[in-house]
ROPA-410713 format. One record per residue: residue in one letter; chain; residue number from 1; z, x, y of N, C-alpha, C in turn. Coordinates in steps of 0.001 Angstrom, whole numbers, padded with zeros to 6 digits. Layout:
REM ROPA-410713
  type  mol  seq     n.pz     n.px     n.py    ca.pz    ca.px    ca.py     c.pz     c.px     c.py
     a    A  NUM        Z        X        Y        Z        X        Y        Z        X        Y
...
This chain:
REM ROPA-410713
  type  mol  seq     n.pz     n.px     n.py    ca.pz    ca.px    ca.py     c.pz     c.px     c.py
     x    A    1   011229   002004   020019   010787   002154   018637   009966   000939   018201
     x    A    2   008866   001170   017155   008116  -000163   017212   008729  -000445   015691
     x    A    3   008847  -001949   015338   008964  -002729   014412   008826  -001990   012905
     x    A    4   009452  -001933   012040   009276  -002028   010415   009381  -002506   009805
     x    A    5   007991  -002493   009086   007465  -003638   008549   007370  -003847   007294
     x    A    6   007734  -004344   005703   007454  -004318   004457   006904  -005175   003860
     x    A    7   006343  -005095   003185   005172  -005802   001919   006315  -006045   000658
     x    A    8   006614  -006572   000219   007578  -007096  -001028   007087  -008013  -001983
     x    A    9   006623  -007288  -002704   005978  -008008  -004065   007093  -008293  -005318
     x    A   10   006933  -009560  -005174   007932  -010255  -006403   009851  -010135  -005530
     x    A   11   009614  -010947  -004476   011016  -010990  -003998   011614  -012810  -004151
     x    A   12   011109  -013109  -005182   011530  -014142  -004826   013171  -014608  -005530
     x    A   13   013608  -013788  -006656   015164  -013751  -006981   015131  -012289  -007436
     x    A   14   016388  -011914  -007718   016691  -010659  -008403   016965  -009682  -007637
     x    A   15   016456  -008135  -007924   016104  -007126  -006943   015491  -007180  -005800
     x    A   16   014027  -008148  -005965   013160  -008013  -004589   013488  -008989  -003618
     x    A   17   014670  -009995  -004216   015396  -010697  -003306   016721  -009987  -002477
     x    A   18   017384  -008965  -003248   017934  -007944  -002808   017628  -007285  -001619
     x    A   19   016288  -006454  -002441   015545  -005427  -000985   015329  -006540   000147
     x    A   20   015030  -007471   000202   014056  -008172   001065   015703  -008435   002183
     x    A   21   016745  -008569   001418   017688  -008991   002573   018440  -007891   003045
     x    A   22   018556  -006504   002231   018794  -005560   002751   018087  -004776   003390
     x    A   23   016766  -005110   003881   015633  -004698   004292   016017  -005820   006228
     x    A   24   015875  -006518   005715   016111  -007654   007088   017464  -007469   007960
     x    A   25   018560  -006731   006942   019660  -006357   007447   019380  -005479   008795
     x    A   26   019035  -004722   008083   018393  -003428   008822   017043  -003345   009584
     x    A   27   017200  -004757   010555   016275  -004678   011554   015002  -004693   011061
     x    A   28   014167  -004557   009711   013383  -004522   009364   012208  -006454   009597
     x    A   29   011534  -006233   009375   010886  -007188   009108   010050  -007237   007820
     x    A   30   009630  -008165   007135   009364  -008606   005989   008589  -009399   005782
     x    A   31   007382  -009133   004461   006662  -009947   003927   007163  -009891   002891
     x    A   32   007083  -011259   002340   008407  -011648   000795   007261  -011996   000221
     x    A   33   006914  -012254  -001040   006245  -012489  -002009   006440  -013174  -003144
     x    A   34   006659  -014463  -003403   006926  -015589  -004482   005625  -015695  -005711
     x    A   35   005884  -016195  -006517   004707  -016818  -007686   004347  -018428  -007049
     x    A   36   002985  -018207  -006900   002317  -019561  -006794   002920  -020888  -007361
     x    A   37   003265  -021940  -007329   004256  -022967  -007519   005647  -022630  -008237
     x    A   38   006386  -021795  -007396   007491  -021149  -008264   008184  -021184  -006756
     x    A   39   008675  -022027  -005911   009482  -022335  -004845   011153  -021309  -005176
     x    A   40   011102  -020089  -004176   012175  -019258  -004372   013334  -020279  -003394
     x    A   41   014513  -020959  -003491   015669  -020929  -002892   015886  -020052  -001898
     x    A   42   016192  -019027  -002658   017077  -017933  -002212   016014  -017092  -000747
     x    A   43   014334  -017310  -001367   013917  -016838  -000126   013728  -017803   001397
     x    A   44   014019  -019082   000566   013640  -019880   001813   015177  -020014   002811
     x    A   45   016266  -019656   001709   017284  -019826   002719   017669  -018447   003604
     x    A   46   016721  -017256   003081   016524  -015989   003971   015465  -016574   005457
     x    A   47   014722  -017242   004941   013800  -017665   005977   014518  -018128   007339
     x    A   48   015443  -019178   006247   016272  -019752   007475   016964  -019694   008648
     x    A   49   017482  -018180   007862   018233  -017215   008524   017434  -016527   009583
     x    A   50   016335  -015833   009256   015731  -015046   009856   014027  -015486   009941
     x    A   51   014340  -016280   010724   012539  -016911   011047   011706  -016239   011555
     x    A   52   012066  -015293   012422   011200  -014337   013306   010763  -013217   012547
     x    A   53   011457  -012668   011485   011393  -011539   010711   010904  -011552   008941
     x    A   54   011195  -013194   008619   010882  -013027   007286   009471  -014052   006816
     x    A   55   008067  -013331   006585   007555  -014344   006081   007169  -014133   004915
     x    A   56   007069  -015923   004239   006960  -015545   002892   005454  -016325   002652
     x    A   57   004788  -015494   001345   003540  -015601   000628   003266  -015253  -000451
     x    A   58   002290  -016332  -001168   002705  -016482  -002769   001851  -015483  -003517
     x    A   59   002102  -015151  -004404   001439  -013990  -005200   001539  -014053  -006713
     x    A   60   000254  -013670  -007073   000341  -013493  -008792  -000519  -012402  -009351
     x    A   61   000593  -011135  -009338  -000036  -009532  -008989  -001458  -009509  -010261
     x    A   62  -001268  -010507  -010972  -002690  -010591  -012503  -003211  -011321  -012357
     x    A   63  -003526  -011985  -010983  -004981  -012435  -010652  -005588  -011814  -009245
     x    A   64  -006676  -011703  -009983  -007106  -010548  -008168  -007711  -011368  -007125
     x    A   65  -008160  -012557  -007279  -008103  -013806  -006320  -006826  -013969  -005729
     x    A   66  -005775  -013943  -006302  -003902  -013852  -005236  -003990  -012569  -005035
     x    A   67  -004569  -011759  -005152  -004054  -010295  -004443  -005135  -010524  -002856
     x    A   68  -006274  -010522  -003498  -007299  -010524  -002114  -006848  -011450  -001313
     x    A   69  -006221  -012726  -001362  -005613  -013454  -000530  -004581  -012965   000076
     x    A   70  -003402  -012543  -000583  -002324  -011401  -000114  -002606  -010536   001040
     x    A   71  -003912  -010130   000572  -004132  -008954   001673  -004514  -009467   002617
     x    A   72  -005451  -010214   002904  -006119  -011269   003636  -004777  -011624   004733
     x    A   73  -003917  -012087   004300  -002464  -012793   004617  -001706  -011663   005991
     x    A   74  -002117  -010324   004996  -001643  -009460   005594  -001682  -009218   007193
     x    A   75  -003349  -009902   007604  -003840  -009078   008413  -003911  -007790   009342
     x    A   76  -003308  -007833   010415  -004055  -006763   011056  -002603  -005661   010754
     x    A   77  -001577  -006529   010490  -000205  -005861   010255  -000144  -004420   009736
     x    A   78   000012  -003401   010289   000721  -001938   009725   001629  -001890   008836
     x    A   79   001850  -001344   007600   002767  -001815   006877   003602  -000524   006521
     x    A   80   004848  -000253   006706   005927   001478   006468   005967   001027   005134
     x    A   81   006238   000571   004313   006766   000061   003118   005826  -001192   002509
     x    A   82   005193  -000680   000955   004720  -001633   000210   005456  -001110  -001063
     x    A   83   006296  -002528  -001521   007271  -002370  -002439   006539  -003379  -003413
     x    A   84   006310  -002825  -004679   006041  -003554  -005765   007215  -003600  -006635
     x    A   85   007489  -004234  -007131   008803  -005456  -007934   008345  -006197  -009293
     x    A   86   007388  -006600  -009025   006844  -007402  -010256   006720  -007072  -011308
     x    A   87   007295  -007632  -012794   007395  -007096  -014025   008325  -008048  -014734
     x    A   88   007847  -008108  -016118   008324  -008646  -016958   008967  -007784  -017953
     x    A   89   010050  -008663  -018483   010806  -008060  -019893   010002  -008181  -021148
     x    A   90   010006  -007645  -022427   009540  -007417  -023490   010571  -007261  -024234
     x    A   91   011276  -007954  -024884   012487  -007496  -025877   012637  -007527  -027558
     x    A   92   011173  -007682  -027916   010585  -008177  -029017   010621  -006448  -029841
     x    A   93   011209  -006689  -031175   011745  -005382  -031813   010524  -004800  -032818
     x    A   94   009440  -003305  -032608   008632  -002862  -032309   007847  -002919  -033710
     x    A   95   008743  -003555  -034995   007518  -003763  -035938   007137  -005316  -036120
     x    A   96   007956  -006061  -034937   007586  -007555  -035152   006655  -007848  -033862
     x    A   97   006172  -006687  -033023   005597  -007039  -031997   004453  -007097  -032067
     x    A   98   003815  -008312  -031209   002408  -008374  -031780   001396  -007845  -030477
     x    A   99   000361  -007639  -030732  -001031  -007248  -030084  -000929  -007805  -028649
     x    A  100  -000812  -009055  -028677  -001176  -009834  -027105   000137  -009812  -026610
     x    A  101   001279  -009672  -026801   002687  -009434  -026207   002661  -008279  -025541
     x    A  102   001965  -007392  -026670   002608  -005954  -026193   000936  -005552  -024767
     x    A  103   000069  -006256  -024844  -001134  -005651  -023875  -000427  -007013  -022326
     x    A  104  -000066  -007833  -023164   000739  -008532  -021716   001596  -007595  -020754
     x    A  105   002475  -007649  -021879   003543  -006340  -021070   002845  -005109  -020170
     x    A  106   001950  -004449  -020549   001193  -003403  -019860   000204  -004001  -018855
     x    A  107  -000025  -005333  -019178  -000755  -005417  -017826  -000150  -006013  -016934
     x    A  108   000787  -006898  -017039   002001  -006841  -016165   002783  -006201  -015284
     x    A  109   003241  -004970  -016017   004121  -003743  -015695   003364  -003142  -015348
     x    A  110   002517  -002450  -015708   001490  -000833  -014940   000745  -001417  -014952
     x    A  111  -000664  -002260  -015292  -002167  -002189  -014768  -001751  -003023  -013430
     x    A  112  -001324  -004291  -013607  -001635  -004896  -012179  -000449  -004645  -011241
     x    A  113   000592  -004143  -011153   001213  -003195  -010237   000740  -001602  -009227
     x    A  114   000079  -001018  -009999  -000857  -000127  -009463  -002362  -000476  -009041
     x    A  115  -002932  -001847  -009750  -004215  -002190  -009026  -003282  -002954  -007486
     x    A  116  -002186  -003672  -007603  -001686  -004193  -005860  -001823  -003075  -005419
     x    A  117  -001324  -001938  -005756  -001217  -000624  -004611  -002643  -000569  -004212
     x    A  118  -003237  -000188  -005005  -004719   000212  -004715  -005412  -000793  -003885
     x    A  119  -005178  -002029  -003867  -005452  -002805  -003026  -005329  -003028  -001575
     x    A  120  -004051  -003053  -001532  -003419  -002476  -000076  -003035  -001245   000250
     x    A  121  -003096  -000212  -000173  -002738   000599   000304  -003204   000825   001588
     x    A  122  -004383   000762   002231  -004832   000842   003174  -004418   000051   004303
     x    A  123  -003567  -000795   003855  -002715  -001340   005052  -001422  -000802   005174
     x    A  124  -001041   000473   004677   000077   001331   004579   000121   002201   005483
     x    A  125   000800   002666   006836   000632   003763   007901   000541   004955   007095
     x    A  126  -000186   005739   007724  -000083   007306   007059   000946   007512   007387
     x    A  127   001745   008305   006398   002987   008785   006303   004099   007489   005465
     x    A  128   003516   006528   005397   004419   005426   005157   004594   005368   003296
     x    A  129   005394   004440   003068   006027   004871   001781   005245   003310   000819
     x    A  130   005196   004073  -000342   005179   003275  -001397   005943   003369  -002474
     x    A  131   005871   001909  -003182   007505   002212  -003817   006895   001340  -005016
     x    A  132   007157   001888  -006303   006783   000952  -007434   008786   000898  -008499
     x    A  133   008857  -000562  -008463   010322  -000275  -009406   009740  -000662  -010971
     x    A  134   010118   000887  -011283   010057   001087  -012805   011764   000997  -014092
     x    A  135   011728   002720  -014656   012955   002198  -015172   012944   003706  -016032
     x    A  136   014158   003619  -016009   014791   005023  -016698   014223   004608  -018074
     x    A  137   014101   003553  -018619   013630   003198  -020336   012263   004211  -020245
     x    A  138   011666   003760  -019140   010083   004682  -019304   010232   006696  -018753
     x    A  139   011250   006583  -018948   011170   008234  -019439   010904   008710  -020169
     x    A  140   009701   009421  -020799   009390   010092  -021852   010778   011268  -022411
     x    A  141   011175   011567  -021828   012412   012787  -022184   013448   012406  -022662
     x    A  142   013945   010734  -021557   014964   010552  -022113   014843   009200  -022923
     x    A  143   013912   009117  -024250   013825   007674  -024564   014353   008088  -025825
     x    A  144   015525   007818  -025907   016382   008037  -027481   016536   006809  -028444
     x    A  145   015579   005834  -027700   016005   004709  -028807   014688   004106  -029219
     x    A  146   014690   003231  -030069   013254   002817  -030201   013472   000676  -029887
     x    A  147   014560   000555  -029226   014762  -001073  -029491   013643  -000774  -027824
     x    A  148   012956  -002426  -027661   012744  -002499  -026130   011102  -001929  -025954
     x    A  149   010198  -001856  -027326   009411  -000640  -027402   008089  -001001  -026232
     x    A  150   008353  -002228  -026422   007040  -002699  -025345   007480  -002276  -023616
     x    A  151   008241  -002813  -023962   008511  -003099  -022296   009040  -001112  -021745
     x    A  152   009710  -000411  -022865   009775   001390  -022618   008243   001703  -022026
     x    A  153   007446   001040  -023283   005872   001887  -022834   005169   001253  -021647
     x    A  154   005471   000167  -021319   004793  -000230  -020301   005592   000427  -018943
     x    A  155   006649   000558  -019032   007384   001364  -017929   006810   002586  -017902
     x    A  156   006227   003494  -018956   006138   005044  -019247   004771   004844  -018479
     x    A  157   004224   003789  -018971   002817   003575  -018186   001941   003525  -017054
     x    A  158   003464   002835  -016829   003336   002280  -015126   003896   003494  -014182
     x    A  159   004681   004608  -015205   005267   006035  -014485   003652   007067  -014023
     x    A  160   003018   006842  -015142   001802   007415  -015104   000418   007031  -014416
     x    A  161   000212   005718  -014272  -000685   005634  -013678  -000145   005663  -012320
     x    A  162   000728   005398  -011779   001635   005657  -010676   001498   007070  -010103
     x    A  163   001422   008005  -011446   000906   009106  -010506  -000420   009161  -010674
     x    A  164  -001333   008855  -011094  -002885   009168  -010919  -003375   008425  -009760
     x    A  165  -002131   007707  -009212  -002315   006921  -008303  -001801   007794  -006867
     x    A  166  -000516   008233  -006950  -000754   009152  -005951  -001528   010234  -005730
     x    A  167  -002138   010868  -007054  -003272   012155  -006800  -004412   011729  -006460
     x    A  168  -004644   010708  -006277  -006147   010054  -005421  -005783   009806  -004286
     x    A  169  -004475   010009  -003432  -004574   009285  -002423  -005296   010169  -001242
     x    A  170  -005747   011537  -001702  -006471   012293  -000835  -005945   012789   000459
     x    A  171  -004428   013116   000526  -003876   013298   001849  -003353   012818   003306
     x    A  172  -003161   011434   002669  -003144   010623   003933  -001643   011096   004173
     x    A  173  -000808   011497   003140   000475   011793   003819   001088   010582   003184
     x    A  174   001362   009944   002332   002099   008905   001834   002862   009063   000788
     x    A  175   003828   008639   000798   004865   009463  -000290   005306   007710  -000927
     x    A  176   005190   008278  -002490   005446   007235  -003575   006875   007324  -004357
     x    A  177   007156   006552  -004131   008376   006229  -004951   008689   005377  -006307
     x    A  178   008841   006205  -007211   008888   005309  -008454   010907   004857  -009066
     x    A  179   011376   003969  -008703   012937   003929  -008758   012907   002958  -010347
     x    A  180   014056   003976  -010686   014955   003276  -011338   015862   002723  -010735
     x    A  181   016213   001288  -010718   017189   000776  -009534   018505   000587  -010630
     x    A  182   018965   001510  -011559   020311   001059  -012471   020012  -000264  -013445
     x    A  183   021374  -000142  -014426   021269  -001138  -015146   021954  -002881  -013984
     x    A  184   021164  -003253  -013521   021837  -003884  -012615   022099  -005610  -013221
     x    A  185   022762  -006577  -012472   023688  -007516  -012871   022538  -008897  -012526
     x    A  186   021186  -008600  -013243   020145  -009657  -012878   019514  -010844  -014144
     x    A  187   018767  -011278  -014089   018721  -012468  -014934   018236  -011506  -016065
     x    A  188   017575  -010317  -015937   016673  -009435  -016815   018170  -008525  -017509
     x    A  189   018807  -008065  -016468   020181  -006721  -016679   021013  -007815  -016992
     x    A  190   021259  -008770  -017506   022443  -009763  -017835   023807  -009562  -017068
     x    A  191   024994  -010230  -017318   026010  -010803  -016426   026849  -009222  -016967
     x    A  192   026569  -008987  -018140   027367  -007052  -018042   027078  -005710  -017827
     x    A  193   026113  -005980  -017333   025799  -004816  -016232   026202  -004642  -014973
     x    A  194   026212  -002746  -015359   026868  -002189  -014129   027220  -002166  -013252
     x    A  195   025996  -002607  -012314   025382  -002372  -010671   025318  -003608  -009961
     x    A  196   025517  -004207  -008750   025682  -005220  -008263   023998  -005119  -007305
     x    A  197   023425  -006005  -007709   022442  -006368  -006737   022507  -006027  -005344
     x    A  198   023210  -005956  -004600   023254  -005317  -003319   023567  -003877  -003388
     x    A  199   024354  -003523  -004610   024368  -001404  -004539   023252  -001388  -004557
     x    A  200   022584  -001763  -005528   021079  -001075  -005988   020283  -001014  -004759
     x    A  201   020237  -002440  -003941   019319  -002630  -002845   019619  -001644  -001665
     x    A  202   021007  -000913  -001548   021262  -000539  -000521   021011   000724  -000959
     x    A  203   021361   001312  -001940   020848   002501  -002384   019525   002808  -002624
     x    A  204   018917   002016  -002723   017012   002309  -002774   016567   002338  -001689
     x    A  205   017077   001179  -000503   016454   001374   001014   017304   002538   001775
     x    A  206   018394   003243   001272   018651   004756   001821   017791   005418   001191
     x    A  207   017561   005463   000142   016549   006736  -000374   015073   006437   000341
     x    A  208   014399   005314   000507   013256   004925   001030   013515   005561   002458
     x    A  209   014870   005070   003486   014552   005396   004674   015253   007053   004878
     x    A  210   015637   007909   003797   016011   009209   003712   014432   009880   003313
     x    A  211   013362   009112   002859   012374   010220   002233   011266   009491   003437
     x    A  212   011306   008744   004427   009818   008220   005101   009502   009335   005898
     x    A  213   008147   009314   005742   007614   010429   006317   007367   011601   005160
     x    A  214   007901   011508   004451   007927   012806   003236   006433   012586   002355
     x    A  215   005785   013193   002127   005219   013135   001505   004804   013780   000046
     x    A  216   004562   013167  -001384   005201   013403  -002553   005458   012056  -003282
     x    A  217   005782   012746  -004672   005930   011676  -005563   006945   011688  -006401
     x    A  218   008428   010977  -006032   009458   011244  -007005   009614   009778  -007875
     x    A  219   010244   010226  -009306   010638   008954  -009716   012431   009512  -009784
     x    A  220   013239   008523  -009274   014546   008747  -008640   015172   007265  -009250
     x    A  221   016985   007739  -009686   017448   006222  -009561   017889   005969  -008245
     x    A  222   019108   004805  -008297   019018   003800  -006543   019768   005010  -006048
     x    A  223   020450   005977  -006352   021315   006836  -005818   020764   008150  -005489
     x    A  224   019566   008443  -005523   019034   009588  -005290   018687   010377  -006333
     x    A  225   018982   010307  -007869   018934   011302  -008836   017474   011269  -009095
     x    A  226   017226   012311  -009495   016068   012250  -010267   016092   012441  -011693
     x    A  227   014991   011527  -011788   015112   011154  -013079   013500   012418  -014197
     x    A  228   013606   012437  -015336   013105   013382  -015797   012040   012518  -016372
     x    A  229   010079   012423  -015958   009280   011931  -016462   009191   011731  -018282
């Protein structure tokens, strides 16, 4: 069997520090992805561990000078898995929110998360998976509240261009994944939430390695559900 390989954008704590070690668990190999002078710990002591399998490279998905370098980085590498991660919180309450907060948030969350895809995708095997982590908040069906309003729409956003993003991909056979990974126990999901950083991770890389090869576009939480656009 030959090598699998992932792209991990924004692993440097949290979730994509999660995937990246439950990804390495599992024989995988890994490109980790940090912020430009933002030295991850947690990825360098993965490094440590696993020198042959984990390399890491810095990224700042809202400048397209660090993406073209990224890719560059990439080289000739085949990639089963390009996992985008990157995103910020917005918790600012929706009649005190102002103009440049709330177009931050969206270009954060959906514009420059779907311009990385579009970037690399082409270093993605046909048939191989892409994965953007969004969030049950950006459900249009199920958004019953109005606290969170920036950071809901930039999720709803990033649900949508996510798919205009898979209907261009013209058939290569690549199947997109948009996860809700739970309310999980991270610097963003605070110390009382649900989900433990390793369920989530282990439950998203079963659903990733239960759907490769599939081709399609679900948005799903870490457990398989689907979730309602």
């Amino acid at each position: 069997m030959t090598e699998e390989i992932a792209f991990i954008a924004g692993a440097s704590r949290g979730l994509g520090l999660g995937l990246a070690r439950e990804l390495l668990q599992r024989s995988w190999s890994v490109i980790a992805t940090e912020r430009p002078n933002r030295h991850s710990p947690g990825l360098a002591e993965l490094a440590r561990m696993q020198p042959a399998r984990l390399r890491i490279e810095t990224l700042d998905i809202n400048e397209p000078a660090s993406v073209e370098h990224a890719k560059t980085r990439i080289g000739d590498h085949a990639l089963d898995l390009l996992f985008v991660n990157a995103g910020v919180s917005q918790r600012t309450a929706l009649e005190h929110l102002s103009r440049d907060d709330f177009v931050a948030a969206l270009i954060t969350n959906a514009y420059s998360p779907v311009q990385l895809a579009i970037a690399l995708k082409d270093k993605v095997k046909d048939r191989g998976t892409i994965a953007f982590m969004t969030s049950r908040m950006g459900s249009i069906t199920e958004m019953d509240a109005g606290s969170d309003a920036a950071y809901r729409a930039s999720k709803a956003a990033l649900n949508a261009l996510s798919r205009c993003f898979f209907a261009e991909l013209c058939g290569r056979g690549l199947g997109v994944l948009s996860f809700h990974p739970g309310w999980v126990r991270t610097d963003m999901g605070g110390p009382q939430a649900l989900v433990s950083i390793e369920d989530s991770a282990r439950g998203i890389v079963d659903i990733i390695a239960f759907e490769q090869g599939s081709a399609g576009h679900r948005f799903v939480d870490y457990q398989g559900k689907t979730i309602p656009w």
